[in-house]
C-alpha positions as CSV (number, residue, x, y, z in Angstrom):
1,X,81.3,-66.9,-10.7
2,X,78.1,-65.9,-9.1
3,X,80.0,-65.0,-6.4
4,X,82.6,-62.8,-8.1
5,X,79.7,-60.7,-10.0
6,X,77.5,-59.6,-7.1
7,X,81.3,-58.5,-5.2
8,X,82.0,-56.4,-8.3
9,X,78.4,-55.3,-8.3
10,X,78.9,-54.3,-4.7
11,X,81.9,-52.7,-5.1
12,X,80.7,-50.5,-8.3
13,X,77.8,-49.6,-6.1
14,X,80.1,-48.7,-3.0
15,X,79.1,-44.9,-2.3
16,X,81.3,-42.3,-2.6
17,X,80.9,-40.0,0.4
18,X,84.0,-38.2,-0.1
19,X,82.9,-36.5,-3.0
20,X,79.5,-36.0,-2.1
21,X,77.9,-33.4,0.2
22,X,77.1,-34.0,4.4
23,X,73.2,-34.1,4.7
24,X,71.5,-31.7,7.0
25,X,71.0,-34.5,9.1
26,X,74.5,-35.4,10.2
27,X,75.5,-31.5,10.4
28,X,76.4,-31.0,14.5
29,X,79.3,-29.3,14.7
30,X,78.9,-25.6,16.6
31,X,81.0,-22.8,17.0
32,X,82.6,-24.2,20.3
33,X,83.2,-27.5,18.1
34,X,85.0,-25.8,15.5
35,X,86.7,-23.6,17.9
36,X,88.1,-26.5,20.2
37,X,88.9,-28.8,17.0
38,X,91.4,-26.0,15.8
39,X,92.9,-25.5,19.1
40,X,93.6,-28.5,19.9
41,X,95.1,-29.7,16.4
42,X,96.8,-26.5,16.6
43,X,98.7,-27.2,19.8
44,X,101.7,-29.0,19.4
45,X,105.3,-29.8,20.2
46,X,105.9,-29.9,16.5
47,X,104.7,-25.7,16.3
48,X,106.6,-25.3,19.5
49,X,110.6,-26.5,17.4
50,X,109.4,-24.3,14.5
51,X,109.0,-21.6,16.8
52,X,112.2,-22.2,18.6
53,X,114.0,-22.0,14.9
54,X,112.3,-18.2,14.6
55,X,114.5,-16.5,17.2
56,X,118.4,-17.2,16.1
57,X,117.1,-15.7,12.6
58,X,115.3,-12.7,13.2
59,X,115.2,-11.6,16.9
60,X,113.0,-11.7,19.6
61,X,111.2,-8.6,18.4
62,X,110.7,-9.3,15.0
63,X,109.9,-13.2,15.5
64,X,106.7,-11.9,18.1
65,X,105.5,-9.6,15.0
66,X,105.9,-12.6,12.2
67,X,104.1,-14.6,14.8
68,X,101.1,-12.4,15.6
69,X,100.5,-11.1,11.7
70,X,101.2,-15.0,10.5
71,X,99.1,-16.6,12.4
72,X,96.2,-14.5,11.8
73,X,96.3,-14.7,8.3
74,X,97.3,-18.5,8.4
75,X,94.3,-19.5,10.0
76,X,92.4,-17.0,8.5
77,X,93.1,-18.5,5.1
78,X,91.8,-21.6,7.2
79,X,88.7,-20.5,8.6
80,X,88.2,-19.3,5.0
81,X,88.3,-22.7,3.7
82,X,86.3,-23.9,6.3
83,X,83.5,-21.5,5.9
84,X,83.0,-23.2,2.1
85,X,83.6,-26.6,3.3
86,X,80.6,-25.5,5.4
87,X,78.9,-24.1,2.8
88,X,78.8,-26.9,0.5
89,X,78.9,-29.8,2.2
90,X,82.2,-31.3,0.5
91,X,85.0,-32.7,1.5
92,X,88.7,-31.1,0.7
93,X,88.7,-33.9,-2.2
94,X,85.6,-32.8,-3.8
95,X,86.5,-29.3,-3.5
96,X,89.7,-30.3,-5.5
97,X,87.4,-31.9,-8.0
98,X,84.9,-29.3,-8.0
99,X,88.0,-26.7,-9.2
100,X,90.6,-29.0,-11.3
101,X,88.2,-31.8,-13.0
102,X,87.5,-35.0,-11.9
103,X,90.9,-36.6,-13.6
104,X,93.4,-34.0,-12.7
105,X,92.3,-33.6,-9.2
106,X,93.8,-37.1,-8.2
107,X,97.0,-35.8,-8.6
108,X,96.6,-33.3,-5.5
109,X,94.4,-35.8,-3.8
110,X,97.4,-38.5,-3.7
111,X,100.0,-35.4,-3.0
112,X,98.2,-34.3,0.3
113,X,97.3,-38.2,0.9
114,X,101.6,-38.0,0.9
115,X,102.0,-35.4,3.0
116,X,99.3,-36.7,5.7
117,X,101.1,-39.6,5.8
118,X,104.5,-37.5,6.5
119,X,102.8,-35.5,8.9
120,X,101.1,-38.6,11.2
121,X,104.7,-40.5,10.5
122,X,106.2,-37.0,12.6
123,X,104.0,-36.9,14.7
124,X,104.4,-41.0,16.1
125,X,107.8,-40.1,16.3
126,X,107.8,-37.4,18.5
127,X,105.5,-38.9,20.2
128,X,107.6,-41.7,20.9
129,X,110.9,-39.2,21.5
130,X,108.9,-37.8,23.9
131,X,107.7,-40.9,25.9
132,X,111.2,-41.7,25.8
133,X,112.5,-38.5,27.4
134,X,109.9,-38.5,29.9
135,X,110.8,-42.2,31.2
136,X,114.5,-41.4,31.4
137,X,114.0,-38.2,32.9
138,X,111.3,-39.6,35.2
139,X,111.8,-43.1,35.7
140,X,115.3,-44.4,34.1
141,X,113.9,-46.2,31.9
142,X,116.3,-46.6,28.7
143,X,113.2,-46.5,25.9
144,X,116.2,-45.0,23.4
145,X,117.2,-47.8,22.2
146,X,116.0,-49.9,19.2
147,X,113.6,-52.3,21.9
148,X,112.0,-48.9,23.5
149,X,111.2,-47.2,20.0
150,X,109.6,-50.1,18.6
151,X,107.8,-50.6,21.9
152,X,106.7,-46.9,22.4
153,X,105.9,-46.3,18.6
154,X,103.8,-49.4,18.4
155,X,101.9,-47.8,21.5
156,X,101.0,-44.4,20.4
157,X,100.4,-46.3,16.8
158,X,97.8,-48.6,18.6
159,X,96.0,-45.6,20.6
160,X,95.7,-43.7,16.9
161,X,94.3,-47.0,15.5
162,X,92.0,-47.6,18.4
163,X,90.8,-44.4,17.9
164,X,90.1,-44.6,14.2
165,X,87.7,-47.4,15.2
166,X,85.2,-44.6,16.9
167,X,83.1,-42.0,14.7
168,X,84.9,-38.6,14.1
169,X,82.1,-36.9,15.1
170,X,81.7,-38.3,18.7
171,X,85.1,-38.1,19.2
172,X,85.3,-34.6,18.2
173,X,82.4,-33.2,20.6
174,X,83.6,-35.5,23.3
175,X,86.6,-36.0,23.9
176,X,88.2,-33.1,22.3
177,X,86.0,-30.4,23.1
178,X,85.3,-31.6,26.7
179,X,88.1,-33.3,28.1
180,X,91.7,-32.6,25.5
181,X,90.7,-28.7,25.4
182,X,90.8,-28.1,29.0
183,X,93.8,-30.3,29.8
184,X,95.7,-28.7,26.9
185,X,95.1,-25.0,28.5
186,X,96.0,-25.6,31.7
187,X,99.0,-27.1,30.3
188,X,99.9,-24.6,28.6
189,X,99.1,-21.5,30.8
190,X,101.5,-23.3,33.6
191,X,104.4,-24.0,31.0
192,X,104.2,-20.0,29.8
193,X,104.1,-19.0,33.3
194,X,107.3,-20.9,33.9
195,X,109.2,-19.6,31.2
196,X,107.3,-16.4,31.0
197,X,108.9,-16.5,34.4
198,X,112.7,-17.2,33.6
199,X,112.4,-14.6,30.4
200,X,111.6,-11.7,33.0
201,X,114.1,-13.1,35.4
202,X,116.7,-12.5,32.2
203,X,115.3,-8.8,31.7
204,X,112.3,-8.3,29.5
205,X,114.6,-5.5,27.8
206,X,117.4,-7.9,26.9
207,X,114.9,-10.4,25.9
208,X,112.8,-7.7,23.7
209,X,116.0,-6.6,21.8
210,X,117.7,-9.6,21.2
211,X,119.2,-9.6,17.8
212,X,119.0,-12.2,15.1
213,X,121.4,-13.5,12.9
214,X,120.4,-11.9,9.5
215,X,119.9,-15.0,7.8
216,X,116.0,-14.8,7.9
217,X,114.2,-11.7,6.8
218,X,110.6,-10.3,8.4
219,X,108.2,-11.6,5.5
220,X,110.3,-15.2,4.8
221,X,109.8,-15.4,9.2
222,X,105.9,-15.4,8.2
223,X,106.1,-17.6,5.6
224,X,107.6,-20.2,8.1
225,X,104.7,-19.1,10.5
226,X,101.9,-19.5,7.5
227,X,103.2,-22.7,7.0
228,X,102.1,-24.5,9.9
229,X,98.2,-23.6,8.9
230,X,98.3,-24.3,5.6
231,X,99.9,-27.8,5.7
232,X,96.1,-28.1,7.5
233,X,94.1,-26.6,4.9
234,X,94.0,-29.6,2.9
235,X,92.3,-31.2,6.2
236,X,89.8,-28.3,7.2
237,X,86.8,-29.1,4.7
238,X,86.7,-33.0,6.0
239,X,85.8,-31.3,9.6
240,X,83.9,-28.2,8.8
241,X,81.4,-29.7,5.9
242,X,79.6,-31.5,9.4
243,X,79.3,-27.9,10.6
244,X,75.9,-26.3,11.1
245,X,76.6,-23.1,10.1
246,X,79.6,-21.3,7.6
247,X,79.8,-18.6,10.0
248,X,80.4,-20.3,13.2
249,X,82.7,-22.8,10.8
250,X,84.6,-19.2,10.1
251,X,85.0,-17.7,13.6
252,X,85.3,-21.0,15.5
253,X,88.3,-22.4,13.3
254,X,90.1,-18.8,13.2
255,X,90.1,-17.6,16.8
256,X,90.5,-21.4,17.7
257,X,93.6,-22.4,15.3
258,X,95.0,-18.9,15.5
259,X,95.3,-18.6,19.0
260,X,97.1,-22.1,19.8
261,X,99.3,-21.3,17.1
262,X,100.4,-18.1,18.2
263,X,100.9,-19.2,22.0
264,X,102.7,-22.1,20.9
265,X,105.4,-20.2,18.6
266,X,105.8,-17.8,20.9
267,X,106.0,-20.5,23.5
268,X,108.7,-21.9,21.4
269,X,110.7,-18.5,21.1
270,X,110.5,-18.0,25.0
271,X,112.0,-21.8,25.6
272,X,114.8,-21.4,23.2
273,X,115.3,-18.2,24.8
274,X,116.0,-18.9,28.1
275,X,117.2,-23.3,27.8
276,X,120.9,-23.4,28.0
277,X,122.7,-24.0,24.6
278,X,122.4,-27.1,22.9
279,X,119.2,-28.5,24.7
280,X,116.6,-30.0,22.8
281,X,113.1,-29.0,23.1
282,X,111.4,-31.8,24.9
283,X,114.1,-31.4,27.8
284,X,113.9,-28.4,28.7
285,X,110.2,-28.6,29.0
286,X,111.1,-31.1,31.1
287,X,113.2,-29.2,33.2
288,X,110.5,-27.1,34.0
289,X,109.1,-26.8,37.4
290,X,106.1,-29.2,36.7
291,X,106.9,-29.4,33.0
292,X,106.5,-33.4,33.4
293,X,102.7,-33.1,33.7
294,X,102.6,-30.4,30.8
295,X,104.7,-32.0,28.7
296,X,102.9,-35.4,29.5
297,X,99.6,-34.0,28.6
298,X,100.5,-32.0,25.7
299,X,102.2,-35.2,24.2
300,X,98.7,-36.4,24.7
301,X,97.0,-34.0,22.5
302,X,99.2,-34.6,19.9
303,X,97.5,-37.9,19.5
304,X,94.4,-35.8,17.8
305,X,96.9,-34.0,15.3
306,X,97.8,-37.9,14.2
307,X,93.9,-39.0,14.2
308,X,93.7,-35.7,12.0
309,X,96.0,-36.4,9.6
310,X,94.7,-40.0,9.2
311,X,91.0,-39.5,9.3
312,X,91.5,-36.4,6.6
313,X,94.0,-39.0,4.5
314,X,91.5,-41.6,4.7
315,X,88.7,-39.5,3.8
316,X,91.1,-38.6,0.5
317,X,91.4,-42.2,-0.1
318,X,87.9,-42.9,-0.3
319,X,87.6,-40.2,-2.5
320,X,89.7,-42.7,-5.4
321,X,88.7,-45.8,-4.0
322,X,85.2,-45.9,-2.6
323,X,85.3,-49.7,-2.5
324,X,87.8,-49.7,0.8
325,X,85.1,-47.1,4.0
326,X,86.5,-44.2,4.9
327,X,87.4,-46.1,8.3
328,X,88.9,-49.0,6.8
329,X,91.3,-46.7,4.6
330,X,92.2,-44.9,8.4
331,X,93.3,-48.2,9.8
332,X,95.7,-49.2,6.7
333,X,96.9,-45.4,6.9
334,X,97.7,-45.9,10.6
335,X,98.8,-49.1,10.2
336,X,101.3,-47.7,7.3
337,X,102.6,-44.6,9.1
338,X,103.3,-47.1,12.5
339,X,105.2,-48.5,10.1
340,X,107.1,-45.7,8.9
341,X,107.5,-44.2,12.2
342,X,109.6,-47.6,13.4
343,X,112.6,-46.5,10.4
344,X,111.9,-42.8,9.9
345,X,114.8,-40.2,12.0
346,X,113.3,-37.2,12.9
347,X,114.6,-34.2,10.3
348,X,114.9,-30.4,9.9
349,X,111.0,-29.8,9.7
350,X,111.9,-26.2,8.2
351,X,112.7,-27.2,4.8
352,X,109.5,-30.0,4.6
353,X,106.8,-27.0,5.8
354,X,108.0,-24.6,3.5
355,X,107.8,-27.5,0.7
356,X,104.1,-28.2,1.7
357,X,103.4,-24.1,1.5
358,X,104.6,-24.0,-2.0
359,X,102.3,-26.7,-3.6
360,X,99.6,-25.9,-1.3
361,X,99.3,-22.0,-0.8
362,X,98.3,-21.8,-4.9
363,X,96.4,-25.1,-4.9
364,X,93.8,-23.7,-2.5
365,X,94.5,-20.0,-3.9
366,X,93.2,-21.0,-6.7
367,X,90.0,-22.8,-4.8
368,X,89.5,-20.3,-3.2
369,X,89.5,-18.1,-6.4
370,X,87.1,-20.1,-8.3
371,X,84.7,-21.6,-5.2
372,X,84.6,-19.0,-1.9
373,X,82.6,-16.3,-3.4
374,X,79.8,-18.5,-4.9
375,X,77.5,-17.6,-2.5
376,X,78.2,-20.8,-1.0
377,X,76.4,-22.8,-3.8
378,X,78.2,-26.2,-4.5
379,X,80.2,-25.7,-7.8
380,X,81.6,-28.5,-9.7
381,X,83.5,-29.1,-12.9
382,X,82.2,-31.7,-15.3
383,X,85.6,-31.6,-17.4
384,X,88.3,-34.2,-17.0
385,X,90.8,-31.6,-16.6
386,X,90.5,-27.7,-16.0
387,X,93.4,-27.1,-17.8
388,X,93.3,-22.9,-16.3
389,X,92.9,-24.1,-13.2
390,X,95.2,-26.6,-13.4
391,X,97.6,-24.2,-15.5
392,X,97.2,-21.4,-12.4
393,X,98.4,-24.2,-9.7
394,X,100.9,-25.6,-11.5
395,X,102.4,-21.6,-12.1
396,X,101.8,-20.9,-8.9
397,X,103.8,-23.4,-7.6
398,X,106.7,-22.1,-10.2
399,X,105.9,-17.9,-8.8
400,X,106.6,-19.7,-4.8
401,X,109.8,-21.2,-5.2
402,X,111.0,-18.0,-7.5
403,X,110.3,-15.2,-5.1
404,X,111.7,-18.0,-2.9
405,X,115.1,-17.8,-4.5
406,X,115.4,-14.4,-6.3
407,X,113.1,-11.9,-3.9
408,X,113.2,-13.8,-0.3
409,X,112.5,-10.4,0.9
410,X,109.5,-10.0,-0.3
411,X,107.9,-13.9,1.2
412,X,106.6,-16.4,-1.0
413,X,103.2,-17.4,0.3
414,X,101.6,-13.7,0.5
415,X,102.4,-12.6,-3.2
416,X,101.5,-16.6,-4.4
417,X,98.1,-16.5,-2.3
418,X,97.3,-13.3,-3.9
419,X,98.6,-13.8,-7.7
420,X,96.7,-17.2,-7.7
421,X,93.2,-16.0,-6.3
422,X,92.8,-13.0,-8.7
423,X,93.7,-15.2,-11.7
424,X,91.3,-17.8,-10.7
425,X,88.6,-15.2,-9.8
426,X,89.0,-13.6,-13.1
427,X,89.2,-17.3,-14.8
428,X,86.1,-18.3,-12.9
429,X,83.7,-20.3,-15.7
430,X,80.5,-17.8,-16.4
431,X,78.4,-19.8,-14.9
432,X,78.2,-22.5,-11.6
433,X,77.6,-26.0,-12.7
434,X,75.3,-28.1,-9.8
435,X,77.0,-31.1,-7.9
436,X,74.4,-33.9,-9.1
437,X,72.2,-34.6,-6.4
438,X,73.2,-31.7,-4.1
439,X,71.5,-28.5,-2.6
440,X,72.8,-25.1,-3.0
């Protein structure tokens, strides 16, 4: 009995560092940090299909311009979000508690804790298409079948849980920012040379005025770009609150995620473009001249999108249950989406992004609304439920899909984004309440 008490007093006493802010002391991420972090996790072969999905709908012309303006405000809805992660100190959890009330907010806590696991459950499986493409292609190695995809998904799931056993932080200044970053360039300035190559070959004319289909217009082509970013913005706190500064957290995360993410769409565009019909992503980067190295390093870095989507779930799950260490909840998440990965096809990723934007866009719009121009004090929310906040979301949600359906030309995410801030500005309680035990 003795026992049993002092493991229940331990457990009731178990900090909660997800909801509580970084100390000065642990605060070393710089601008190159930030700026590597969001290039890296931006860089992807999952951004590269999306891409690829852009052309058939709108053209050639018209995918480069949703690209360009997407990305930019994507990740500058990002680096926003990172600049108050920054500010405050708190993770994307306690921001969600510091907005909706400490009751309500478990109920986007356990949504993005889904969607992480969705995301890192993707991600093992394209690692392990990948692997498999490159040993046919490379060695004849049959890793298709139901022997190679348990063998190559339990490999990439051991590297992510091997890696959940090191601290973010290190990892993050040293292997990311010193050896992934540069490997991942070089990748992909050789892959766009090569089909930067093939597109001129075809006439840069031709290529320019290529045609789409009709079935997507100019704004919903954005949405699908703005997608990508915010399906991270429930991540971007957990990283940037161990930043030293709000504006480097700002600048580093937007040129960083915004640039990867517009060289890898328009990466995608450019493959589809010139691949013969009917080829799949993967092989013709591996058709390539050198596309076996690229593609083998790229599928690399997606490894750090997987540890990103686990550390951040983990980080959520502390958040509920601070009994269970923030690593200790990334091990069980890995060990879960391994798991997954083994029985999980790969699906139409369209449908599934544009899903996450919906509950996502007005969940941070209205963060954003209430929190971003504090002044960077740490606001929190001593109700159980901020039922205007909560109210706002929830509508929002209802405003995305309907534009989605009755005014498609007009995008959903934009109009949502904007609808949701103003009315959580204007809703914005009188005055901030202090996070106990925190600093403005």
């Amino acid at each position: 009995m003795a026992n049993t008490a002092s493991s229940e007093s331990s457990q009731a006493a178990a900090p909660n560092t997800a909801l509580s802010p970084v100390p000065a002391s642990e605060r070393v991420f710089n601008w190159h940090n930030h700026a590597s972090l969001w290039f890296s996790l931006g860089v992807g072969l999952l951004v590269m299909q999306v891409g690829a999905y852009l052309v058939p709908a709108v053209g050639s012309r018209d995918a480069a311009i949703a690209i360009v303006l997407g990305s930019l405000i994507g990740a500058g809805l990002l680096a926003w979000t990172a600049r108050l992660g920054c500010q405050t100190g708190l993770s994307s959890a306690a921001l969600m508690h510091a907005t909706y009330g400490s009751a309500f907010a478990r109920l986007p806590v356990l949504l993005n804790m889904a969607q992480l696991i969705g995301w890192t459950t993707f991600e093992l499986v394209i690692m392990r298409d990948g692997t498999a493409a490159i040993g046919k292609q490379s060695f004849g190695l049959g890793l298709d079948g139901v022997e190679g995809r348990v063998l190559t998904t339990l490999l990439w799931g051991g590297v992510l849980v091997l890696l959940l056993s090191k601290p973010m932080t290190q990892l993050v200044r040293k292997l990311v920012s010193r050896v992934a970053l540069p490997l991942v360039i070089a990748s992909l300035l050789w892959l766009s040379w090569q089909f930067g190559g093939q597109v001129q070959a075809q006439g840069l004319a031709a290529f320019w005025a290529r045609p789409g289909d009709g079935s997507m217009g100019m704004l919903s082509a954005m949405d699908l770009v703005i997608a990508m970013p915010v399906s991270w913005l429930p991540l971007v706190a957990d990283y940037a609150r161990y930043g030293t500064s709000g504006k480097s957290a700002l600048s580093g995360t937007w040129l960083g995620y915004a640039l990867a993410n517009i060289w890898c769409y328009g990466l995608g565009v450019m493959v589809v473009t010139v691949a013969a019909p009917g080829t799949d992503l993967v092989s013709a980067l591996l058709l390539a001249q050198g596309g076996l190295l690229a593609l083998s390093l790229i599928l690399v870095d997606e490894v750090d999108n997987a540890y990103g989507d686990v550390y951040s779930g983990a980080v959520s799950g502390h958040s509920i249950k601070p009994g269970w260490s923030v690593r200790q909840w990334g091990l069980a998440l890995a060990v879960l989406c391994t798991s997954l990965a083994l029985v999980l096809p790969m699906h139409s990723l369209e449908p599934f992004l544009l899903m996450l934007s919906s509950v996502f866009v007005p969940l941070y719009g209205v963060i954003l609304g209430r929190l971003a121009l504090s002044g960077g004090a740490v606001v929190s929310n001593s109700k159980a439920v901020d039922w205007s906040a909560a109210l706002l979301w929830l509508g929002g949600i209802g405003c995305y899909h309907a534009l989605s359906a009755w005014a498609p030309q007009w995008g959903s995410a934009l109009p949502t984004l904007a609808a949701t801030f103003i009315l959580a500005w204007l809703t914005r309680p009188a005055s901030p309440l202090t996070l106990a035990g925190s600093k403005a």
